[in-house]
N, C-alpha and C positions, 0 to 999 in steps of 0.2 A: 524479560529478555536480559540474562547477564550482562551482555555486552551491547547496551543497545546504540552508545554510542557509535562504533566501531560500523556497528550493521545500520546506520544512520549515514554514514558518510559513502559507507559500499552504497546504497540507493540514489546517495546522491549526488556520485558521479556518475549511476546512471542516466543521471539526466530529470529524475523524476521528482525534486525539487521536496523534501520530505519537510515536516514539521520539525520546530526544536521536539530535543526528547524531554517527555512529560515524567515525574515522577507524580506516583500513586499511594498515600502512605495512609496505614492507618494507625494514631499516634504517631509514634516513632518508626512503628515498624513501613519497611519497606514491600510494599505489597508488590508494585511494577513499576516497569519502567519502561515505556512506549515511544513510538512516533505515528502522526500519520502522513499518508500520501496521498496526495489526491490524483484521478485518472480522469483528465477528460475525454478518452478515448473508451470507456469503458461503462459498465452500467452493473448496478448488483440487481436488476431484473432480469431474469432468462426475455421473460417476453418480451422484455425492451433489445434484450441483445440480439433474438433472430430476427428482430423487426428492422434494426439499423444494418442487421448484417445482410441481408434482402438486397439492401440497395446502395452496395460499395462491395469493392474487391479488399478494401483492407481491413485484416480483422478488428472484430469487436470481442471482447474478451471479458468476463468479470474480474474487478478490481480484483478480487481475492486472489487468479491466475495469474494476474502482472503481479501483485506483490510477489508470488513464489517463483515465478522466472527469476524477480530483480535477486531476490536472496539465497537460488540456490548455486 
């Protein structure tokens, strides 16, 4: 992420409380540069997701889904 700064701070006026951004190097070189976010509304299981979603009106979503809402 070129700018992961940048797109660290857009998340994290959404509200969704992001990790500092990690740099990833090997030697010197710059391999990435990340964050993460964590969802407690959310599951990276399908089965876990139609299972919470059964039994509530508010969605449940995979993490993956809320990070590309929050960034696009």
């Amino acid at each position: 992420m070129p700018d992961a700064n940048s797109k660290r701070a857009q998340v994290d006026a959404l509200g969704y409380a992001p990790t500092a951004v990690k740099e990833f190097k090997r030697g010197e070189e710059m391999v990435a540069r990340f964050f993460f976010v964590q969802d407690p509304d959310g599951s990276a299981n399908v089965g876990c997701i139609l299972h919470l979603q059964s039994g509530t009106a508010v969605p449940v979503q995979h993490w993956v889904e809320v990070l590309d809402q929050a960034l696009a």
